[in-house]
C-alpha positions in Angstrom: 31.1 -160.9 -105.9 29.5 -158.5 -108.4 31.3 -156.7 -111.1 35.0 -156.1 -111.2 34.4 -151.9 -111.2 32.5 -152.9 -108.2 35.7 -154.6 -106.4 38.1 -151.6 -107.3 38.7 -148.2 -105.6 38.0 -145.2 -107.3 41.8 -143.0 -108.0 41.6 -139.8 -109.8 44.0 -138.8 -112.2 44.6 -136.3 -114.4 46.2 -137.2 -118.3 47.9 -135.0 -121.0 45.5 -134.5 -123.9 47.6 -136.3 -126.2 47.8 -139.9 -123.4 43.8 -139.6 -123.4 43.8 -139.6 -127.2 46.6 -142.5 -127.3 44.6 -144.6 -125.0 41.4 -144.2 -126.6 42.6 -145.5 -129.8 44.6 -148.3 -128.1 41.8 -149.3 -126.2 39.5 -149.7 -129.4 42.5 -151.5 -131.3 42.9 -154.5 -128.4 39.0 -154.6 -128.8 39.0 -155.1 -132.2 42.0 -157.7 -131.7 40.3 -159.5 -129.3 40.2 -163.3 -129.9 37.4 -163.7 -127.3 34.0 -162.0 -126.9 32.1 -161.7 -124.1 34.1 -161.6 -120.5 35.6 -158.5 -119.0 35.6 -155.6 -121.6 38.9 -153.7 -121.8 38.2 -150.1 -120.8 41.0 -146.9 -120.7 40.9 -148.2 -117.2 41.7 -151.6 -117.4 45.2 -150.2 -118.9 46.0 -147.4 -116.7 45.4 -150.3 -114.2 48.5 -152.4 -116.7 50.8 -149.4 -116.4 50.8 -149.0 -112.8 51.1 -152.8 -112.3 54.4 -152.4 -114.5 55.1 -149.2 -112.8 55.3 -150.4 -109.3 57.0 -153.7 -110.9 59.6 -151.5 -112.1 59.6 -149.1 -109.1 63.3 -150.1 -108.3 64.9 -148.9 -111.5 63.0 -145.5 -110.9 65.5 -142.7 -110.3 65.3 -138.9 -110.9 63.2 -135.8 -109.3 60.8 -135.2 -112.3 58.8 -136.9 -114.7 60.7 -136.9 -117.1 63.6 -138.0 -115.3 61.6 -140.7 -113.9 59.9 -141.8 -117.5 63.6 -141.5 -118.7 65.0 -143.7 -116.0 62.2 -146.4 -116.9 63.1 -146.1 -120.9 66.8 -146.7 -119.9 66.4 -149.7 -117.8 64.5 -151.6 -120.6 67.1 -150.3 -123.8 69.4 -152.2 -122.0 
């Protein structure tokens, strides 16, 4: 089986300056928070991997032609 980085595909990606500094420090906050050591280590990668999950969860309630329409449609569905 091998490691998990070794089961995934490679997707690159490119992140506004301020999303890279946001997941850096969340990334090193759920480490410090963790309850458990040893296992899978949580990575920036292990939660862009969270966001699409919820993204393509939430794909349905999606709607606009821009990324901020889209983000916006996606903040919308969940104030409600």
């Amino acid at each position: 089986m091998g490691p998990r980085y070794l089961q995934l595909v490679r997707k690159e990606s490119r992140l506004r300056m301020d999303q890279v500094d946001a997941l850096a420090v969340l990334t090193r906050q759920l480490g410090r928070r963790r309850t458990q050591r040893g296992g899978e280590r949580l990575t920036d990668n292990t939660l862009i991997r969270i966001a699409v999950d919820l993204l393509l969860d939430r794909a349905e309630q999606l709607r606009g032609n821009t990324e901020d329409e889209l983000l916006a449609s996606l903040k919308e569905s969940t104030d409600r």
